[in-house]
C-alpha positions as CSV (number, residue, x, y, z in Angstrom):
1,X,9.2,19.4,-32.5
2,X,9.2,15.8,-33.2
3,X,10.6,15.1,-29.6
4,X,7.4,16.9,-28.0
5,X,5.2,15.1,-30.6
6,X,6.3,12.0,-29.5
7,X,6.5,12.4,-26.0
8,X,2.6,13.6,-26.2
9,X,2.1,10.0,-28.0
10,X,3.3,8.4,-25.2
11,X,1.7,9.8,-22.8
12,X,-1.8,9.2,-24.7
13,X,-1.1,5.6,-24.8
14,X,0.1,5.6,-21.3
15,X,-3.5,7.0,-20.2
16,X,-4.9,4.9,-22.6
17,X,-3.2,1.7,-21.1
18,X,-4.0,2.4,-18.0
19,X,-7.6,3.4,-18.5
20,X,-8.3,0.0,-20.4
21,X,-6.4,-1.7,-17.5
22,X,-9.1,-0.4,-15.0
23,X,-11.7,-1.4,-17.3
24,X,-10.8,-4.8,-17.8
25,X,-10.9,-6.0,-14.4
26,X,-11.9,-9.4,-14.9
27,X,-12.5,-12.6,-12.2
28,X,-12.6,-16.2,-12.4
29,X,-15.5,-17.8,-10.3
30,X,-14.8,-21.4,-10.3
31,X,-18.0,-22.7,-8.8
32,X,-21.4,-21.6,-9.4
33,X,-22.1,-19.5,-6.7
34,X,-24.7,-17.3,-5.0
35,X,-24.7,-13.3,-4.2
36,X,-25.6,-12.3,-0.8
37,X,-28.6,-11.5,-2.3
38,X,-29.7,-15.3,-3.7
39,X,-28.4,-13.6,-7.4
40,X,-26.4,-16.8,-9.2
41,X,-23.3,-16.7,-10.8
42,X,-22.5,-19.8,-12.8
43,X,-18.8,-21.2,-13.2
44,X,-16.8,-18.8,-15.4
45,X,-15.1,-15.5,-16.4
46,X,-16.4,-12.3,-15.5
47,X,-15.6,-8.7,-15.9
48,X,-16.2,-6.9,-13.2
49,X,-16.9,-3.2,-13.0
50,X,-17.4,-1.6,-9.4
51,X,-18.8,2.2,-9.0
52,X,-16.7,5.0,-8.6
53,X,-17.6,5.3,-5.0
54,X,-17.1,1.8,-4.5
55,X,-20.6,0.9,-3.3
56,X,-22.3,-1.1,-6.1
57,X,-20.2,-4.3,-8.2
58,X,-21.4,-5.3,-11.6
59,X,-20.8,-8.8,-13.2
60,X,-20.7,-8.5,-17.1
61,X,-20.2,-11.6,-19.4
62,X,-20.3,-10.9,-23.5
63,X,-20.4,-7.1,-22.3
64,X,-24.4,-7.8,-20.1
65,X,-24.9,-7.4,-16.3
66,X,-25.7,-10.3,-15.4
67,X,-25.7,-9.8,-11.7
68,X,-25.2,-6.7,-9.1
69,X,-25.0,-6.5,-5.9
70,X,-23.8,-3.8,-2.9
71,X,-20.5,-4.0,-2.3
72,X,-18.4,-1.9,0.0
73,X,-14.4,-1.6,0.0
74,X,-12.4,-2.5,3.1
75,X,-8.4,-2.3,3.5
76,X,-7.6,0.6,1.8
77,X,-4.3,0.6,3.7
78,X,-3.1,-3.0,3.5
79,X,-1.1,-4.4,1.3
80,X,-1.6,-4.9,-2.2
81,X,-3.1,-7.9,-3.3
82,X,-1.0,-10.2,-6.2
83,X,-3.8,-11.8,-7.8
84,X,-7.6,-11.2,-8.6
85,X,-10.3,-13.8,-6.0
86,X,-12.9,-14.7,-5.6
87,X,-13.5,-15.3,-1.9
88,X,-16.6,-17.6,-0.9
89,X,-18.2,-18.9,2.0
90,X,-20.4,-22.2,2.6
91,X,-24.5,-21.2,3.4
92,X,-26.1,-23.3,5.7
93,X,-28.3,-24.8,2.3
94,X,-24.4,-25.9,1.5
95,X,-24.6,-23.5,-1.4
96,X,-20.9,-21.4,-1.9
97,X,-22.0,-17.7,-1.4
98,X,-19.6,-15.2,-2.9
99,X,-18.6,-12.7,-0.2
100,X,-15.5,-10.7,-1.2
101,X,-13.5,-10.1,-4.7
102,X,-9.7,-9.0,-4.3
103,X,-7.9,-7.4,-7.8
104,X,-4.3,-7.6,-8.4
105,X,-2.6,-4.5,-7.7
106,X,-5.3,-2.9,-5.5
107,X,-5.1,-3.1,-1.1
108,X,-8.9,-2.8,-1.1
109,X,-11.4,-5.9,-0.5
110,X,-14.6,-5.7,-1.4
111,X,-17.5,-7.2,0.7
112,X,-20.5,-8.2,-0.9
113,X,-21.7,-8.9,2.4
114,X,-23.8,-5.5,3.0
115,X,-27.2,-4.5,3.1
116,X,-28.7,-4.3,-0.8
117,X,-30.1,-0.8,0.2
118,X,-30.4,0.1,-3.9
């Protein structure tokens, strides 16, 4: 009895682990930068939630969107990447415009350069 009980604690918490793990996707962006879009995205930390079917990515700071844009995932069977980026690339107004976000753990990269469409 108390070997079943605690064997359905752990695997709670294991859920629960890896459920707030998935949540908690957060990314540093290290200069203010512009979405595809002309959205901006000052310096900082952001958690960063992406839809189920992987076409729309959220920025949240203090738990508020403060940003969206399209997104869609590429590289599902590559390797899996060791740390979260932010990838940018320079606009002709020299502005940086952010074009992909890689998370730790996961082989897909997501391009923000797509048609809005939403």
């Amino acid at each position: 009895m108390l070997k079943t009980v605690v064997s359905t604690i752990a695997a709670v918490l294991l859920v629960a682990a890896v459920a707030m793990a998935e949540k908690g996707r957060t990314i540093d962006v290290y200069t203010n930068a512009i979405l595809p879009d002309g959205q901006e995205l000052k310096a900082g930390k952001y958690q960063v939630v992406v839809s189920a079917d992987e076409k729309e990515i959220q920025f949240l700071q203090s738990n508020k969107v403060v940003a969206k844009h399209a997104c869609r995932c590429m590289g599902h069977d590559g390797p899996k990447h060791r740390y979260s980026q932010a990838r940018y690339a320079e606009g002709a107004d020299k502005k940086q415009k952010l074009t992909e976000v890689r998370f730790a753990g996961s082989s897909c990269v997501l391009n923000l350069d797509v048609q809005q469409g939403m």
